[in-house]
N, C-alpha and C positions, 0 to 999 in steps of 0.2 A: 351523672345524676347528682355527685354531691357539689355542683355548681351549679344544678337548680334548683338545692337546696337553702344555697348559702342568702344570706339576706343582703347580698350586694346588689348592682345597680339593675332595677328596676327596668331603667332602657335597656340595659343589653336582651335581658330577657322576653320583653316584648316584642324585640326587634326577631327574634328567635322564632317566637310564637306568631309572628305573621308573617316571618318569610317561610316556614313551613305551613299555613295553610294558604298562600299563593299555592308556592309548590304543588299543593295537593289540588289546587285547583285548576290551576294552568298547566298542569300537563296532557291530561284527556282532552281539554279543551284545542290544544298544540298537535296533541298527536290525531285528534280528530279534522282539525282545520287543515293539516297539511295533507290526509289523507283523502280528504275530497277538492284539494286545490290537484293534486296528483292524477286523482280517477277523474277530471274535469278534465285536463292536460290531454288526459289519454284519451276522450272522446271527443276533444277537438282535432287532434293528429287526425282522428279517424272519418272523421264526418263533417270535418269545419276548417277554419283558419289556422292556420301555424303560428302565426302570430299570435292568438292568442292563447295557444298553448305554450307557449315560450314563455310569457306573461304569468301563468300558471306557474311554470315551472319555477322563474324567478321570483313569485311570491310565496311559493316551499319554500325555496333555499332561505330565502330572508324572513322569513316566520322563523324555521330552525335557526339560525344564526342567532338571531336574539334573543331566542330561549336558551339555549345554551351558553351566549354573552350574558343573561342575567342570574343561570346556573350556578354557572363558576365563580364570579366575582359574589357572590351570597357566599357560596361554601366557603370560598378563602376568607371573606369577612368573619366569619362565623369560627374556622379557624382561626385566625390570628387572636380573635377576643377569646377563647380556649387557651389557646396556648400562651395570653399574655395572664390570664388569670391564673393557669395552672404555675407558671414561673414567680408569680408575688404569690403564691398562697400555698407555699410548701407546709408540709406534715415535718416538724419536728419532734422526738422524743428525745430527752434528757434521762440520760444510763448511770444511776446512781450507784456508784462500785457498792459491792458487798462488804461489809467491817466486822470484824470480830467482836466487836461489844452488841452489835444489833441483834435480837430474838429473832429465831428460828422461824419464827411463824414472817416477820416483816422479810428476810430474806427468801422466804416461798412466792412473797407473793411481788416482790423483785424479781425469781427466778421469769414466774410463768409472764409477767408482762415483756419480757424481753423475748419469749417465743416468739409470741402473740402480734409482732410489728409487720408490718406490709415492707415491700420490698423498696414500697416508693418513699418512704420515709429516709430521713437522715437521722444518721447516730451522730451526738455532739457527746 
């Protein structure tokens, strides 16, 4: 969430935002179309040519192929711009030692932010 938060680049973002609703579109669409190229298939086996149930059968298999061919290479895209963002845009915190001339009250609130750090952060 806090990379679609950050006010970086605009295309990534979009490109986000329409490969998720393809996604949401072409899937019912995919798994309806393959589901009556199939029961199509199975009622030419049974009452018509084989031929063109084979035909059937081979336009399932290559409907899913390509949905799945545009699946995966989405999701990897989609990782790699994640994981290229998350590696330039680390979380720093700068750990200011405690001194004996500092007030009591500034080394409290020293203390409590050094609890308070995520795991994913680096200590310099």
């Amino acid at each position: 969430l806090q990379w679609l938060r950050n006010p970086g680049p605009q295309h990534e973002k979009r490109t986000l935002f329409g490969d998720m609703v393809c996604f949401l579109f072409i899937t019912p669409l995919a798994t309806v179309s393959g589901w009556l190229c199939l029961r199509g298939a199975v009622d030419h086996l049974h009452f018509s040519s084989r031929l063109e149930a084979v035909g059937l059968i081979a336009l399932t298999v290559a409907l899913f192929t390509i949905y799945l061919f545009w699946t995966l290479v989405s999701f990897r895209y989609h990782c790699r711009l994640y994981n290229e963002w998350r590696r330039t845009n680390q979380r720093v915190i700068l750990l200011i030692p405690k001194s004996a001339n500092a007030p009591s009250n500034q080394q409290s609130l020293l203390g409590t932010q050094s609890l308070k750090r995520n795991s994913k952060e680096t200590i310099v």
